[in-house]
C-alpha positions in Angstrom: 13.1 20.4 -12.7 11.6 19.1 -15.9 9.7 16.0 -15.5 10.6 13.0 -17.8 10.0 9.3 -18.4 12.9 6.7 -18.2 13.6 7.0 -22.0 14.2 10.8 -21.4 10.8 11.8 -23.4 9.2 14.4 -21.6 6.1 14.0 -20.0 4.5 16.4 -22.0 4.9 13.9 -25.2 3.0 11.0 -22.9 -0.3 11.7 -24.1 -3.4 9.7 -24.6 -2.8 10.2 -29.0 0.9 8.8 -28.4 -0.4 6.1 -26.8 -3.0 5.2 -29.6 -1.1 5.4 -32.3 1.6 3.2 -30.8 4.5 6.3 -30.7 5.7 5.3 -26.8 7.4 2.1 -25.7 7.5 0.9 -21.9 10.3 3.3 -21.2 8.1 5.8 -21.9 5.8 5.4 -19.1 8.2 4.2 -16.1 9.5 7.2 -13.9 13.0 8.2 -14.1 15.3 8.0 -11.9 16.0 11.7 -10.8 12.1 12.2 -10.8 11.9 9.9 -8.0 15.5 11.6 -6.5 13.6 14.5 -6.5 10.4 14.0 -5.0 12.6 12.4 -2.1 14.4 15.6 -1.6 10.4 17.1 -1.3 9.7 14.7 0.8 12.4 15.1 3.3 12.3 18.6 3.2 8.4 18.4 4.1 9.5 16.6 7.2 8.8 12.8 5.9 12.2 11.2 6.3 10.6 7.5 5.7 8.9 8.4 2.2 12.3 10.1 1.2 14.2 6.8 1.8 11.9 4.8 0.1 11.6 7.0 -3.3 15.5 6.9 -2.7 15.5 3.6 -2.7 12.6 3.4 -5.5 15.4 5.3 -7.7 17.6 3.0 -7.3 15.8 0.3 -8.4 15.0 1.5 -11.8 17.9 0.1 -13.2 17.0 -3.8 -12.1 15.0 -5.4 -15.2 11.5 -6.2 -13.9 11.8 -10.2 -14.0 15.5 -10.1 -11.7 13.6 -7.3 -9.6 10.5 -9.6 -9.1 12.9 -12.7 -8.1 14.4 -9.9 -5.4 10.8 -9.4 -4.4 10.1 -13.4 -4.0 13.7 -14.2 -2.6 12.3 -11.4 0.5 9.5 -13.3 1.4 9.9 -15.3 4.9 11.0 -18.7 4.5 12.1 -18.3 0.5 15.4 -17.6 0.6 18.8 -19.2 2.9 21.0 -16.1 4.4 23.6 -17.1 1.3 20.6 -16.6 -1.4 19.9 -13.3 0.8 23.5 -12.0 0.9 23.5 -12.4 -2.6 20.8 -10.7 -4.0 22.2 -7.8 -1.6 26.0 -8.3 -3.4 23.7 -7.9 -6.4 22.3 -5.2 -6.1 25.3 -3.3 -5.1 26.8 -3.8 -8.5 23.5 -2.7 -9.8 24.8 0.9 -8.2 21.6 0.0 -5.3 23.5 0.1 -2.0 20.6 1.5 0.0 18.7 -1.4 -1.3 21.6 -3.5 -0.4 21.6 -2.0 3.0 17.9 -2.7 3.3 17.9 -6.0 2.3 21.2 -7.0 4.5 19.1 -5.7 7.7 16.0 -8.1 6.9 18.0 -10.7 6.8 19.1 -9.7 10.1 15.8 -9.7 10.9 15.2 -13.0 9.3 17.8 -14.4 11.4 16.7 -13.7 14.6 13.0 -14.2 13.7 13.5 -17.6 12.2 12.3 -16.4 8.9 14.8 -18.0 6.4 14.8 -21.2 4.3 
């Protein structure tokens, strides 16, 4: 498997010279998708089942623009968020094509729930 940045540039082409004369863009330097798909396949197959669902999930999220993805992080946080704001960001991200996320988030506000943890 070839290694390659989110744009599709090969890592190869990320170099310290590309960097300094202004040739990559933020794309350039943010993991793709199938990297991460991969190194979860690695990771389960080394017997880490936890890592493997989390660079899963990590894949997943590459396709939520950093500001929404930072207002999912914040809208996680106990006490932030009411199980409708929670339920939502889940319905979210299973348009975004994230349903493990989804599934993730859905069980913390199970969690949430029976902890007392939400808004």
């Amino acid at each position: 498997m070839s290694v390659r940045a989110l744009s599709g540039r090969p890592l190869e082409e990320i170099t310290v010279e590309a960097t300094l004369s202004g040739d990559l863009a933020a794309e350039d330097v943010r993991i793709h998708p199938d990297t991460l798909r991969h190194q979860a396949e690695v990771a389960a197959a080394h017997g880490n089942p936890q890592l493997a669902a989390n660079l899963r999930r990590a894949a997943e999220l590459t396709v939520v623009a950093d500001e929404e993805l930072l207002a999912m992080y914040e809208a996680l946080r106990p006490r932030r968020s009411t199980r409708e704001q929670l339920v939502s960001v889940a319905d979210r991200l299973e348009t975004l094509g994230a349903p493990l996320c989804a599934a993730l988030v859905r069980e913390a506000l199970e969690v949430y729930e029976r902890r007392g943890l939400l808004a």
